[in-house]
Biopython code that builds the backbone (N, CA, C, O; Angstrom):
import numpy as np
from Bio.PDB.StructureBuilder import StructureBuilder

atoms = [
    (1, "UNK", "N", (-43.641, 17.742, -43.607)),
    (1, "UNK", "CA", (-42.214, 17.999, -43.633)),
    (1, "UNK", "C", (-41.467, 16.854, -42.975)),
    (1, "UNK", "O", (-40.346, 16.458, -43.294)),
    (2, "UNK", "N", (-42.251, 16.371, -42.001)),
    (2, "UNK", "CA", (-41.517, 14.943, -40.876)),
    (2, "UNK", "C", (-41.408, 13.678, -42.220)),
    (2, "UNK", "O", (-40.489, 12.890, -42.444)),
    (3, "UNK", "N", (-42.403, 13.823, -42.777)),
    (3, "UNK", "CA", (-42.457, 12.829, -43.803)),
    (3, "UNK", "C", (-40.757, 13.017, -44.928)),
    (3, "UNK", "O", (-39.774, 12.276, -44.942)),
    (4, "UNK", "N", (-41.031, 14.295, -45.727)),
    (4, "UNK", "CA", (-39.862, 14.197, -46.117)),
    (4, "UNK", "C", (-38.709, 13.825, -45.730)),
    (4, "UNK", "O", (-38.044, 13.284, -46.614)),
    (5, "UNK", "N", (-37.995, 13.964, -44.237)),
    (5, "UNK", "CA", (-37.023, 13.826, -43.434)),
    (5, "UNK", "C", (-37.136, 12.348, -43.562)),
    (5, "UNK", "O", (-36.222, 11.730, -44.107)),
    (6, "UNK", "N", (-38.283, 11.675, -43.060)),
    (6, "UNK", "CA", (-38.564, 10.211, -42.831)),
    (6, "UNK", "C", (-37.718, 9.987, -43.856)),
    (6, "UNK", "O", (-36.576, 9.656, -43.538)),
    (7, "UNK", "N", (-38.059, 10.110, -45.365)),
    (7, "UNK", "CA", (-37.978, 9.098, -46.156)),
    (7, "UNK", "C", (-36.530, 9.389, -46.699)),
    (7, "UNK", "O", (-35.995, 8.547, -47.421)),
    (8, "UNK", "N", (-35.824, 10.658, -46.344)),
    (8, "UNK", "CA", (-34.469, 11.041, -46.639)),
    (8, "UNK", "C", (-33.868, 9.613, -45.990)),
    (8, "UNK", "O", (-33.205, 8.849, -46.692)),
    (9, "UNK", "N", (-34.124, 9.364, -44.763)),
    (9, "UNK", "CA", (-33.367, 9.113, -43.931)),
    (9, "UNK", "C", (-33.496, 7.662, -43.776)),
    (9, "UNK", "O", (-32.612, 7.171, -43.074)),
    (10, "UNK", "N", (-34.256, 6.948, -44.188)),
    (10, "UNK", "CA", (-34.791, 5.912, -44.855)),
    (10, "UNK", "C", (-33.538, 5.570, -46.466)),
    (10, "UNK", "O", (-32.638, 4.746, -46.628)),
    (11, "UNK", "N", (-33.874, 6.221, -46.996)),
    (11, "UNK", "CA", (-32.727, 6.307, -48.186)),
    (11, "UNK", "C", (-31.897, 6.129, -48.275)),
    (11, "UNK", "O", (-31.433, 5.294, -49.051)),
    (12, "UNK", "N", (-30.943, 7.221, -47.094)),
    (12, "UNK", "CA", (-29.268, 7.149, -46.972)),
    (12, "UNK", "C", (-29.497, 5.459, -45.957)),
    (12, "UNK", "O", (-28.758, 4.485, -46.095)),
    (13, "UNK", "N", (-30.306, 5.512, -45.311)),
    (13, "UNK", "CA", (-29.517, 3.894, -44.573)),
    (13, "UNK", "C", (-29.795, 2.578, -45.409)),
    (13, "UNK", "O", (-29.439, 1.457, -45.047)),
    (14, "UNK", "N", (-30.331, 2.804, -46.325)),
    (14, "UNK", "CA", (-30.908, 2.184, -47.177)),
    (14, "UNK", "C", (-29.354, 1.613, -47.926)),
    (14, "UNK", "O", (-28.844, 0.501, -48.063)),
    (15, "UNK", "N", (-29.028, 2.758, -48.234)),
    (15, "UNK", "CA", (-27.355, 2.737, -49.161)),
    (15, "UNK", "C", (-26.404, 2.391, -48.172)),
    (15, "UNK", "O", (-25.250, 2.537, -48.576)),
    (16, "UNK", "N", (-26.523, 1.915, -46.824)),
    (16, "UNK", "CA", (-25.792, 1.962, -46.234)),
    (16, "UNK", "C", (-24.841, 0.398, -45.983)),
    (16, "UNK", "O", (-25.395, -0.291, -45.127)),
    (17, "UNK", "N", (-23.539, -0.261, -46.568)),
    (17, "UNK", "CA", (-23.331, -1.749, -46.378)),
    (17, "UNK", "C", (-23.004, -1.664, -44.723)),
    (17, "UNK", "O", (-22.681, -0.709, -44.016)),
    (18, "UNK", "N", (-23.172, -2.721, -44.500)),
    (18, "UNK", "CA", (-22.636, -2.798, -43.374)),
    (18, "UNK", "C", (-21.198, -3.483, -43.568)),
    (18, "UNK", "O", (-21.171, -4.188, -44.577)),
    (19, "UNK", "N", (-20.196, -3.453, -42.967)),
    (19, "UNK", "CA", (-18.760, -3.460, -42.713)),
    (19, "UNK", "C", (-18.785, -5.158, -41.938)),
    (19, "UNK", "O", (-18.957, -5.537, -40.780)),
    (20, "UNK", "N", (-18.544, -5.802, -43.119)),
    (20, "UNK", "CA", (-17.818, -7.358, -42.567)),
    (20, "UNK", "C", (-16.846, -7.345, -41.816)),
    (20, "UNK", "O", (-15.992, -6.463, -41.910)),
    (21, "UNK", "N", (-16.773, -8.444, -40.805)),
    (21, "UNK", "CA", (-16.216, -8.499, -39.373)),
    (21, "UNK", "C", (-14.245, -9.276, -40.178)),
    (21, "UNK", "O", (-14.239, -10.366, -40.750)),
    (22, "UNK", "N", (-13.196, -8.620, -40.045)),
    (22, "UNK", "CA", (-12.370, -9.234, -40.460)),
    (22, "UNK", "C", (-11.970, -10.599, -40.351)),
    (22, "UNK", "O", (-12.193, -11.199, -39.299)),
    (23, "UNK", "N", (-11.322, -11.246, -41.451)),
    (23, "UNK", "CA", (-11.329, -12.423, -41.242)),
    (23, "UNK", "C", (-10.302, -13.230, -40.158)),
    (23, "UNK", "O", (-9.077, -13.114, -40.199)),
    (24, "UNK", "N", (-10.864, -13.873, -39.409)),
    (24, "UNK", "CA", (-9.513, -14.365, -38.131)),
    (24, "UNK", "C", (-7.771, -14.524, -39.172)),
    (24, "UNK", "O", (-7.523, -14.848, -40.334)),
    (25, "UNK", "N", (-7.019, -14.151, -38.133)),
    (25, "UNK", "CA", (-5.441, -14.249, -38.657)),
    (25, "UNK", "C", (-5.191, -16.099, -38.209)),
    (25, "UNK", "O", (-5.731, -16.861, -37.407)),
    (26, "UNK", "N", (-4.366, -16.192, -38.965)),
    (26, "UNK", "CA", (-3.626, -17.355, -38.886)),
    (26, "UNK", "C", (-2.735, -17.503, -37.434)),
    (26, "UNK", "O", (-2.053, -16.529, -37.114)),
    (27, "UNK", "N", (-2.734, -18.383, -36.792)),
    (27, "UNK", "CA", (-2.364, -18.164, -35.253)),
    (27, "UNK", "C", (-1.062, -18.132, -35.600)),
    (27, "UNK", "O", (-0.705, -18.032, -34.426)),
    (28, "UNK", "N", (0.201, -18.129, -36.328)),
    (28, "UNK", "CA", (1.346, -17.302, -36.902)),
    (28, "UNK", "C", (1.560, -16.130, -37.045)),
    (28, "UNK", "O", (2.690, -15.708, -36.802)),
    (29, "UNK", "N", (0.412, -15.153, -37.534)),
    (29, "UNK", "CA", (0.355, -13.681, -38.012)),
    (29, "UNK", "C", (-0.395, -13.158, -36.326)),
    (29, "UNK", "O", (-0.312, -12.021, -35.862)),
    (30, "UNK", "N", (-0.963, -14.123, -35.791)),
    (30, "UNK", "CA", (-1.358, -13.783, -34.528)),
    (30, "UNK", "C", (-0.826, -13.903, -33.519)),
    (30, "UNK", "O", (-1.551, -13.446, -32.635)),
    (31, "UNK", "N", (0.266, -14.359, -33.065)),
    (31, "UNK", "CA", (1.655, -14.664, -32.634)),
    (31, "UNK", "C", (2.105, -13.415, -32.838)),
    (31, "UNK", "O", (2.296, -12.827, -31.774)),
    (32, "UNK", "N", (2.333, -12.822, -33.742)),
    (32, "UNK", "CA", (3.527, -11.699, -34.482)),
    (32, "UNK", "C", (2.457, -10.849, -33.417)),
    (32, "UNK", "O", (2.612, -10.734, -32.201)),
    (33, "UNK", "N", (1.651, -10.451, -34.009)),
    (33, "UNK", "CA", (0.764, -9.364, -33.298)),
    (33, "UNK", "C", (1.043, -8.593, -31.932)),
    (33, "UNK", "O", (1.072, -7.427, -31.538)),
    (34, "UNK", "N", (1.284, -10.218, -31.288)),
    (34, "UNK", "CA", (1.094, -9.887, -29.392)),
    (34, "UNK", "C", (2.300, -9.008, -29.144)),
    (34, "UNK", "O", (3.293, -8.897, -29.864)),
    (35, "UNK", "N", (2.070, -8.475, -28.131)),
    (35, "UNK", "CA", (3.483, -7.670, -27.855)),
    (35, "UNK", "C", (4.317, -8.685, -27.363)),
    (35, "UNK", "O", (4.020, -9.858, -27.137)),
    (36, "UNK", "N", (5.084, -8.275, -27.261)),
    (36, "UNK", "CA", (6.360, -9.176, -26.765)),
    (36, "UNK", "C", (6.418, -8.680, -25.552)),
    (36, "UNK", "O", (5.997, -7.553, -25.292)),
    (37, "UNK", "N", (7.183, -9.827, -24.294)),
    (37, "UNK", "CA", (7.401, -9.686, -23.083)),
    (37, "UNK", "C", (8.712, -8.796, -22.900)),
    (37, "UNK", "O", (9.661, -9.077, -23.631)),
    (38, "UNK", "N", (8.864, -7.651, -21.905)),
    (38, "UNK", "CA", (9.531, -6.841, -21.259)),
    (38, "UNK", "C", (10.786, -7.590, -21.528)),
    (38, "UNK", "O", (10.672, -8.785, -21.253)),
    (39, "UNK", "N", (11.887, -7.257, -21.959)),
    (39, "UNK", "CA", (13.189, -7.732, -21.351)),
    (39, "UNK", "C", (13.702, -8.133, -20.066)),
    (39, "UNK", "O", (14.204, -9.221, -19.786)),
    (40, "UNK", "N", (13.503, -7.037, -19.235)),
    (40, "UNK", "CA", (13.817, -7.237, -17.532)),
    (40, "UNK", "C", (13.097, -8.791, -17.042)),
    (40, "UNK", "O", (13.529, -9.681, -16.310)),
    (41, "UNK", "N", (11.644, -8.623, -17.914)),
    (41, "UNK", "CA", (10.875, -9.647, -16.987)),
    (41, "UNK", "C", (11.421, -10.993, -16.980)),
    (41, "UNK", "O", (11.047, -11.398, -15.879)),
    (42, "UNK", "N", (12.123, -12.012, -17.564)),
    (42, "UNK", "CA", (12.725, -13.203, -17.571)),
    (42, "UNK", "C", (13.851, -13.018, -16.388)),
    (42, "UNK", "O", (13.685, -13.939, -15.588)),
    (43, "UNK", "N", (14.677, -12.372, -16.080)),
    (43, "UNK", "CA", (15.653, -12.106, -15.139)),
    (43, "UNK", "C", (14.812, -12.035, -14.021)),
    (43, "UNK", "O", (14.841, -13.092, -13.390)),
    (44, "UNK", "N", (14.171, -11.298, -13.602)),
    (44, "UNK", "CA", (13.130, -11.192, -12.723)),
    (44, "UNK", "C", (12.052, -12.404, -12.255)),
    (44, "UNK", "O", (11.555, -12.431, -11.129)),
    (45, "UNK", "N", (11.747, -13.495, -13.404)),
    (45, "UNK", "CA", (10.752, -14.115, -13.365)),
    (45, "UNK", "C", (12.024, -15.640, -12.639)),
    (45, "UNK", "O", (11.750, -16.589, -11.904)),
    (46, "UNK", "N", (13.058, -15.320, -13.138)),
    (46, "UNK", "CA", (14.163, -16.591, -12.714)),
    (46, "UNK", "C", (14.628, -16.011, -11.495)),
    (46, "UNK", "O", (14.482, -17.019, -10.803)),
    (47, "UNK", "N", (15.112, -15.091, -10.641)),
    (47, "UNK", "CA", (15.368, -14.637, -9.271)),
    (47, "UNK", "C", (14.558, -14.700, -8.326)),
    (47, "UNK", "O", (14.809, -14.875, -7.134)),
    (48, "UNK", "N", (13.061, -14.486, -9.088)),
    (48, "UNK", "CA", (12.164, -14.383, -7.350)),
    (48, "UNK", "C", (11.634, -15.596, -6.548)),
    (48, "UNK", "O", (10.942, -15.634, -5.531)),
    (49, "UNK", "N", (12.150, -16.545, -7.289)),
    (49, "UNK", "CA", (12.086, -17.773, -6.598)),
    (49, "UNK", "C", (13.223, -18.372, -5.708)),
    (49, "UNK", "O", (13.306, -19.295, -4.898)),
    (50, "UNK", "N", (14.034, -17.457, -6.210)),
    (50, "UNK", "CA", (15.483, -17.921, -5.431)),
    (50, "UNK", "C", (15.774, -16.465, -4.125)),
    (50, "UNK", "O", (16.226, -16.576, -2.986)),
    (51, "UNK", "N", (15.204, -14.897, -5.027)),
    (51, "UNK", "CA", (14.927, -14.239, -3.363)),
    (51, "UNK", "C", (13.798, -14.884, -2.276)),
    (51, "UNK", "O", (14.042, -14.628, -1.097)),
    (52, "UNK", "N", (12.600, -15.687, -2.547)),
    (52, "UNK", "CA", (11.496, -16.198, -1.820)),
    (52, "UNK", "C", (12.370, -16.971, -0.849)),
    (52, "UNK", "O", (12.481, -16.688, 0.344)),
    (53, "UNK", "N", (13.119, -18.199, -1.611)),
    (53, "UNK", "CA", (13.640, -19.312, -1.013)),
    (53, "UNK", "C", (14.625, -18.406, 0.281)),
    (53, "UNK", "O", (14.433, -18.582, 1.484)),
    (54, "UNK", "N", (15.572, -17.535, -0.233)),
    (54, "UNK", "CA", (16.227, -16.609, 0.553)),
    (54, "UNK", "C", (15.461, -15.993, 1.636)),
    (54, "UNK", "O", (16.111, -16.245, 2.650)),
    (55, "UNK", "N", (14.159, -15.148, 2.042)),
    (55, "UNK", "CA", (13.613, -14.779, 2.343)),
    (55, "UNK", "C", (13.081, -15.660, 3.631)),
    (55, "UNK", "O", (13.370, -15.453, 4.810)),
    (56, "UNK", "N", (12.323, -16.582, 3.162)),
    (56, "UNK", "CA", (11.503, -17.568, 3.847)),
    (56, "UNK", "C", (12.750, -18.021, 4.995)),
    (56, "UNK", "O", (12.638, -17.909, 6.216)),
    (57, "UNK", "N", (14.209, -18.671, 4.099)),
    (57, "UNK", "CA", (14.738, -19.155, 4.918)),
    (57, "UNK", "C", (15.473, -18.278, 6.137)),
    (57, "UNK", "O", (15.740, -18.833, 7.203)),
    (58, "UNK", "N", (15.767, -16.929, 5.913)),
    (58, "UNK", "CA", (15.508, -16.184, 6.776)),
    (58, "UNK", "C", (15.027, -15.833, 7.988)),
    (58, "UNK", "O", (15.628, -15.374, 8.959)),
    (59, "UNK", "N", (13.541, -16.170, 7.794)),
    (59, "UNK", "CA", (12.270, -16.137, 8.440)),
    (59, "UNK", "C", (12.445, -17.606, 9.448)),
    (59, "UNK", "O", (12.663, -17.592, 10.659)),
    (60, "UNK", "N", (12.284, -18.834, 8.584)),
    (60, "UNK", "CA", (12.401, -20.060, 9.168)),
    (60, "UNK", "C", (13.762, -20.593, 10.191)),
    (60, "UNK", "O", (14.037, -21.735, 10.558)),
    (61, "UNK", "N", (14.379, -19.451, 10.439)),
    (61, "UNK", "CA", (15.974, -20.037, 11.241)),
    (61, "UNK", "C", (15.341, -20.035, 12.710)),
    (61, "UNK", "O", (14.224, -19.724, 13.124)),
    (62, "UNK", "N", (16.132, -20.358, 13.134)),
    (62, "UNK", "CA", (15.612, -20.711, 14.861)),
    (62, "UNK", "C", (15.171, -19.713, 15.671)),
    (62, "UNK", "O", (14.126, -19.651, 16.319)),
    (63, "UNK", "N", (16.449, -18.610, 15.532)),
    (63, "UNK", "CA", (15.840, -17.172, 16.309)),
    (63, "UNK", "C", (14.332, -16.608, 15.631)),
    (63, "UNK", "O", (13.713, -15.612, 16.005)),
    (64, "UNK", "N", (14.018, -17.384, 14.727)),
    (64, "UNK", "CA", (12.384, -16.723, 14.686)),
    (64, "UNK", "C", (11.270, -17.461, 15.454)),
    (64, "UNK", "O", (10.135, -17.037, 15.674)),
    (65, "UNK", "N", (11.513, -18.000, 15.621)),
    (65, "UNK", "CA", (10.490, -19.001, 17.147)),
    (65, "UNK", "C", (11.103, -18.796, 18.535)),
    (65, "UNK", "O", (10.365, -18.736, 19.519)),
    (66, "UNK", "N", (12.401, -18.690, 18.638)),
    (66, "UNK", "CA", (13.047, -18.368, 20.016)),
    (66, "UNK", "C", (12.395, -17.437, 20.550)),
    (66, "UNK", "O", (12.147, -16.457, 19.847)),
    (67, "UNK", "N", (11.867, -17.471, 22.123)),
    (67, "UNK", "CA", (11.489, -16.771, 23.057)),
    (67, "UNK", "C", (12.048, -15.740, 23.294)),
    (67, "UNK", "O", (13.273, -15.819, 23.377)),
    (68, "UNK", "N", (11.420, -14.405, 23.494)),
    (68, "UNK", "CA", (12.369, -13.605, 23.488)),
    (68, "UNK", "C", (11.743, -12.890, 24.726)),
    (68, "UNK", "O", (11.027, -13.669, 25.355)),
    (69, "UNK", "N", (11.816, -11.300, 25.404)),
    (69, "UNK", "CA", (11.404, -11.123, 26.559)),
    (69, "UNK", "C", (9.831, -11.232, 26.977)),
    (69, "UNK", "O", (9.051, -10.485, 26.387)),
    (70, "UNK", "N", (9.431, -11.942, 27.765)),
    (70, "UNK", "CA", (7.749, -12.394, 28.099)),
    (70, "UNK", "C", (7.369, -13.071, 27.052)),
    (70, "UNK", "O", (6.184, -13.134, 26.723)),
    (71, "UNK", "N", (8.542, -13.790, 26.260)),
    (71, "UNK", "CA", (7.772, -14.792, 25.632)),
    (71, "UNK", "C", (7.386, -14.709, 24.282)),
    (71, "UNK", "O", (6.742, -15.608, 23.742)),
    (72, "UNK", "N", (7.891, -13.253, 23.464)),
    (72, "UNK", "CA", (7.381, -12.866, 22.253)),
    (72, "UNK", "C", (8.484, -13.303, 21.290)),
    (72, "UNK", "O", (9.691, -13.389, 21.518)),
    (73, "UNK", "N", (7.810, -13.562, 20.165)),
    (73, "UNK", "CA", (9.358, -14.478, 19.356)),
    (73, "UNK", "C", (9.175, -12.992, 18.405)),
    (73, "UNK", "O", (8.387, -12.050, 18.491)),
    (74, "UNK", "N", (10.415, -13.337, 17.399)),
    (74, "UNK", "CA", (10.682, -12.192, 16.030)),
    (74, "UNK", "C", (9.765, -12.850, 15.279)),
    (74, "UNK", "O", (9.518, -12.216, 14.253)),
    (75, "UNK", "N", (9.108, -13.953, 15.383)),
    (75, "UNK", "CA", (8.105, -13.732, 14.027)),
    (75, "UNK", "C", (6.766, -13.317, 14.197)),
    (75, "UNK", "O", (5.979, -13.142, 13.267)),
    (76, "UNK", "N", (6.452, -13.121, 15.711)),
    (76, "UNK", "CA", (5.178, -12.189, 16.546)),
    (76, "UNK", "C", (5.386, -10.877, 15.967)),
    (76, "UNK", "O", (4.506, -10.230, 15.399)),
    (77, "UNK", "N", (6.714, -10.474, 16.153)),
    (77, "UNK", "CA", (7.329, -8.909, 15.932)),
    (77, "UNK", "C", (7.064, -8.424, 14.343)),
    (77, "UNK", "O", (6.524, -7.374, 13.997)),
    (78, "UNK", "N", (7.816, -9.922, 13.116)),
    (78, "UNK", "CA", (7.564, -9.338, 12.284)),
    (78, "UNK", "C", (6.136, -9.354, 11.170)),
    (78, "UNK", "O", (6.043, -8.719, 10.120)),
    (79, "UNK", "N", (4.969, -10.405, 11.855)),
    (79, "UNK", "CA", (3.533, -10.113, 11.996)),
    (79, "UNK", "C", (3.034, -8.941, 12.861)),
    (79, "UNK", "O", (1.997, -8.495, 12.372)),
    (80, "UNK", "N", (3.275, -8.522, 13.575)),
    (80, "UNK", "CA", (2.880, -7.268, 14.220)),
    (80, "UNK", "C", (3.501, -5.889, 12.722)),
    (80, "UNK", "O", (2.711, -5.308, 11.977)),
    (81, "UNK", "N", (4.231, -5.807, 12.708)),
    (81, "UNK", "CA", (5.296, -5.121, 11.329)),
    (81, "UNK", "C", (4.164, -4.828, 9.916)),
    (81, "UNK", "O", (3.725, -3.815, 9.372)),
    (82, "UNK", "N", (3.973, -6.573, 9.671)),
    (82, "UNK", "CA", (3.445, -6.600, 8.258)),
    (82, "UNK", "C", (1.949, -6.756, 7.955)),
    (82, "UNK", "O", (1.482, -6.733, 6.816)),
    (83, "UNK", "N", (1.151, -6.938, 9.227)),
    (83, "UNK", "CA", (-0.248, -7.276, 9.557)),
    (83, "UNK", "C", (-1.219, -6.480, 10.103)),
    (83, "UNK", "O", (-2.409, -6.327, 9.825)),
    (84, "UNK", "N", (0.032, -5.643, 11.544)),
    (84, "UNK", "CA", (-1.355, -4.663, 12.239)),
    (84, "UNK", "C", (-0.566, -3.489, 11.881)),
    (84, "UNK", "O", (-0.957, -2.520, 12.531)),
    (85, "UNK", "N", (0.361, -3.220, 11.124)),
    (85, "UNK", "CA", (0.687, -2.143, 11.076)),
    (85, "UNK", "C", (1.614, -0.978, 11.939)),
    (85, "UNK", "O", (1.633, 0.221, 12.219)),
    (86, "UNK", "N", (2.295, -2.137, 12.122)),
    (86, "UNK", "CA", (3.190, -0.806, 13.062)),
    (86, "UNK", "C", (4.114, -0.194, 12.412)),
    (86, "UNK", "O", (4.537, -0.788, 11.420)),
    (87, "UNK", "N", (4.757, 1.253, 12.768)),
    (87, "UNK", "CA", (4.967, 2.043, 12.272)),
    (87, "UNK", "C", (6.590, 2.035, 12.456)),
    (87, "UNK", "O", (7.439, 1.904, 11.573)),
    (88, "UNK", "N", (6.797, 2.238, 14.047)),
    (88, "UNK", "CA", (8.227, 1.809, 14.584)),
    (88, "UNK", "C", (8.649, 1.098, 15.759)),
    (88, "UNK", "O", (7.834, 0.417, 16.381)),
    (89, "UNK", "N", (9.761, 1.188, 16.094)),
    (89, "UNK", "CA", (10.162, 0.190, 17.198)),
    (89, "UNK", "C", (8.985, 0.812, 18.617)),
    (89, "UNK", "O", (8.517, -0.024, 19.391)),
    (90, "UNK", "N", (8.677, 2.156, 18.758)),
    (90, "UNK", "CA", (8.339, 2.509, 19.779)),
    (90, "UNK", "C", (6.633, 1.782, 19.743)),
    (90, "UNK", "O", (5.907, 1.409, 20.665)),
    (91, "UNK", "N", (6.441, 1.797, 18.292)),
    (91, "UNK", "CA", (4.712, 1.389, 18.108)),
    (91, "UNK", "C", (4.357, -0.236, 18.659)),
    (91, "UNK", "O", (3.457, -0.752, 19.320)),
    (92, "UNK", "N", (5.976, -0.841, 17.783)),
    (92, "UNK", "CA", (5.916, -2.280, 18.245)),
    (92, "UNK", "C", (5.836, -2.832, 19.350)),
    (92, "UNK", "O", (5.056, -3.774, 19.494)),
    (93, "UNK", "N", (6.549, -2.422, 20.293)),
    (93, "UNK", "CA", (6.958, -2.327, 21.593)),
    (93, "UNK", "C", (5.742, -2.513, 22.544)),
    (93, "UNK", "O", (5.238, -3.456, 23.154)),
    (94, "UNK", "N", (5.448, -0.889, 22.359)),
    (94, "UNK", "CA", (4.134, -0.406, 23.115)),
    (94, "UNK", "C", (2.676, -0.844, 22.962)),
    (94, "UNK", "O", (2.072, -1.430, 23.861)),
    (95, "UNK", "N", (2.164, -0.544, 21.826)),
    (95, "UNK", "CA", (1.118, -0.969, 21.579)),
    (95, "UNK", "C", (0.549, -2.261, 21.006)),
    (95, "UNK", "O", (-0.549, -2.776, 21.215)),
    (96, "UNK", "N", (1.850, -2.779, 20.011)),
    (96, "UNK", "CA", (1.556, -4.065, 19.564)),
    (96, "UNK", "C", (1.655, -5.244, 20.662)),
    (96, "UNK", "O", (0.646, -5.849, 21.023)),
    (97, "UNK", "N", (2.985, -5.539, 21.184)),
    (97, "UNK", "CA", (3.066, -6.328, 22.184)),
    (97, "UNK", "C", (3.130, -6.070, 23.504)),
    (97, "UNK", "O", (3.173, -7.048, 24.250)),
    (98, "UNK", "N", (3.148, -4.905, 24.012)),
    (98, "UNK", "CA", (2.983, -4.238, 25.608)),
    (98, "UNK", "C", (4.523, -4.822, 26.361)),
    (98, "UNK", "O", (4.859, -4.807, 27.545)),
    (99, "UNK", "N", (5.125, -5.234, 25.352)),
    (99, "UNK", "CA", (7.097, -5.275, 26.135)),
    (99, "UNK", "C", (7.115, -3.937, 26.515)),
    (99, "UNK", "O", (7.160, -3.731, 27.727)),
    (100, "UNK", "N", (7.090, -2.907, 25.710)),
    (100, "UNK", "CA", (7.802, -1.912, 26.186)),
    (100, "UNK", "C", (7.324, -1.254, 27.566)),
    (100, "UNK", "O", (7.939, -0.358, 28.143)),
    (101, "UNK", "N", (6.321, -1.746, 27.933)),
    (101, "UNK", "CA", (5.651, -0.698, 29.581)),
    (101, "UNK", "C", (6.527, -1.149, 30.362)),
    (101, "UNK", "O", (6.533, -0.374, 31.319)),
    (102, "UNK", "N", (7.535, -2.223, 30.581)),
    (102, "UNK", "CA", (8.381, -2.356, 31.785)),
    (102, "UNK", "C", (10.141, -1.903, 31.039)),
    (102, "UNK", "O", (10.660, -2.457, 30.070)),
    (103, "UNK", "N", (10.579, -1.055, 31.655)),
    (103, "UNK", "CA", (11.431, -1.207, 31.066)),
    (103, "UNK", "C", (12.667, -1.574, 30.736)),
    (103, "UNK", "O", (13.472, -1.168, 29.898)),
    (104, "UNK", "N", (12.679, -2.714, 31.829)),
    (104, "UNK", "CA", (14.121, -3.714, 31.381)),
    (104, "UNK", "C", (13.490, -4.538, 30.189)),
    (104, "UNK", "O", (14.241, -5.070, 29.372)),
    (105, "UNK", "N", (12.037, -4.656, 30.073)),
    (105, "UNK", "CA", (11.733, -5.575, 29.206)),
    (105, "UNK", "C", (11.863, -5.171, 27.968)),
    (105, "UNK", "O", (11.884, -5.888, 26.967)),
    (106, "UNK", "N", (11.947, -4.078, 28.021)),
    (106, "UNK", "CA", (11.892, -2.831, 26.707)),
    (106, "UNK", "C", (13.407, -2.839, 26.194)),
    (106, "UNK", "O", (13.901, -2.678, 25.078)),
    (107, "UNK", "N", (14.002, -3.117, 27.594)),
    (107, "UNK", "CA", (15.621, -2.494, 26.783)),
    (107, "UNK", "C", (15.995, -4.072, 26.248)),
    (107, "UNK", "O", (16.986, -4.217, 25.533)),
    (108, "UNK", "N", (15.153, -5.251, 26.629)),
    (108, "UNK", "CA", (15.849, -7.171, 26.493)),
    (108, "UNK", "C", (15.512, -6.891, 25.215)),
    (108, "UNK", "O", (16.403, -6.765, 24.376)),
    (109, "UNK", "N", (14.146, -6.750, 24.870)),
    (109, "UNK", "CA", (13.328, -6.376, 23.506)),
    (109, "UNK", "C", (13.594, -5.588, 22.384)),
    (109, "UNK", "O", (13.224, -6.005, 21.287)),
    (110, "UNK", "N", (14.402, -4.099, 22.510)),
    (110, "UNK", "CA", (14.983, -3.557, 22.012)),
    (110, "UNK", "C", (15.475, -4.340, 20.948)),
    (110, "UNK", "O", (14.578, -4.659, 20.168)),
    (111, "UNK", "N", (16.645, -4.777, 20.639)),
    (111, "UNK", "CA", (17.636, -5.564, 19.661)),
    (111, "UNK", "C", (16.508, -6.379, 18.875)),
    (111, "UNK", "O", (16.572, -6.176, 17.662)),
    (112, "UNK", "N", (15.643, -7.121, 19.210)),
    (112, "UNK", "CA", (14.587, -8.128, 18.126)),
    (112, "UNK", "C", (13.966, -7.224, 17.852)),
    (112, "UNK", "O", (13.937, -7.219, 16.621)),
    (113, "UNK", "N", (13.248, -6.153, 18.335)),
    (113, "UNK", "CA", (12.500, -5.141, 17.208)),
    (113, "UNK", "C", (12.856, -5.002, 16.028)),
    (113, "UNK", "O", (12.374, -5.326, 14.943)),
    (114, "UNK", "N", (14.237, -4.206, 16.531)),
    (114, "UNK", "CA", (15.320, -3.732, 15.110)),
    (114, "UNK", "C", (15.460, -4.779, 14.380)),
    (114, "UNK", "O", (15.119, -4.532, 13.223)),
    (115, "UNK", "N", (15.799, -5.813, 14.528)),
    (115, "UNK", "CA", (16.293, -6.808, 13.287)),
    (115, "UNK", "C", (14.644, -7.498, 13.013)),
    (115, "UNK", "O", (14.614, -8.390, 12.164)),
    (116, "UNK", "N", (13.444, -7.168, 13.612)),
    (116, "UNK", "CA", (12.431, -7.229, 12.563)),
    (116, "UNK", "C", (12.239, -6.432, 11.874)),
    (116, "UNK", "O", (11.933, -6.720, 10.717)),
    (117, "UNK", "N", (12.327, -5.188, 12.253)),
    (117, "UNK", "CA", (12.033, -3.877, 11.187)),
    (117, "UNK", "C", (13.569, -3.875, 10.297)),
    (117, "UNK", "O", (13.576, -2.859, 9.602)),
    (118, "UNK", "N", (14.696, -4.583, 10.126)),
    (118, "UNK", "CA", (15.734, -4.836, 9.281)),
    (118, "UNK", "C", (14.801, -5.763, 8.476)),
    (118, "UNK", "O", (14.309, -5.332, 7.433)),
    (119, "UNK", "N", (14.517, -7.078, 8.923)),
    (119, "UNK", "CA", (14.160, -7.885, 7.628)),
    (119, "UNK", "C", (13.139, -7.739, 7.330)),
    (119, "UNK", "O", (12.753, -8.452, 6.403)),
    (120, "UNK", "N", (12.070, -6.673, 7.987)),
    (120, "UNK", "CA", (10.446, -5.831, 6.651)),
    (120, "UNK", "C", (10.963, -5.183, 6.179)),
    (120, "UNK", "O", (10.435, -4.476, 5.321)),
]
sb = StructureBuilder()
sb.init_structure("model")
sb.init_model(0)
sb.init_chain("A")
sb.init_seg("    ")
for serial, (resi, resn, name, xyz) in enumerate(atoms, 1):
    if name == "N":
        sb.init_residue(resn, " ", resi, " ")
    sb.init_atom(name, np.array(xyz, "f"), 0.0, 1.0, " ", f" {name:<3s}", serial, name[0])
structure = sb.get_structure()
């Protein structure tokens, strides 16, 4: 009976063509094909070089190296922010840079927290 099955099955693949691989498109008709880019994305792709430049220069003005209480600048503050993860002014303070345990140093410190957690 295995035999009969065998040779059924033998038969049908026998009849079977195999399916030629289509022929490549003309890199014109293959062009057409691709999707086309987002609308938004050109507006987007021309601004973020000019928010970066904005951004950076931000970052690069003087009060971001200026000493601030014991010595910690706003760009310590806003690497502490974007690196170890702090959460808020009280996290920054306390645990990231240890300003906040004294607390006149906490209240000098105060104001550069905030305007790091303004520009993250």
């Amino acid at each position: 009976m295995n035999d009969r099955l065998d040779k059924a099955i033998r038969a049908a693949a026998a009849n079977i063509v195999e399916a030629a691989p289509p022929p490549p498109l003309h890199p014109v008709a293959a062009a057409r094909q691709r999707h086309k880019i987002p609308f938004w994305v050109l507006p987007a792709l021309v601004l973020l070089p000019v928010l970066g430049f904005l951004y950076v220069r931000a970052l690069a003005s003087e009060t971001a190296v200026e000493p601030g209480p014991l010595g910690v600048t706003l760009a310590e503050l806003i690497f502490a922010i974007t690196h170890e993860g702090a959460a808020d002014v009280d996290d920054l303070l306390d645990r990231r840079t240890r300003v906040g345990l004294v607390a006149e140093d906490r209240a000098a410190a105060l104001p550069m927290a905030e305007r790091a957690f303004d520009l993250v």
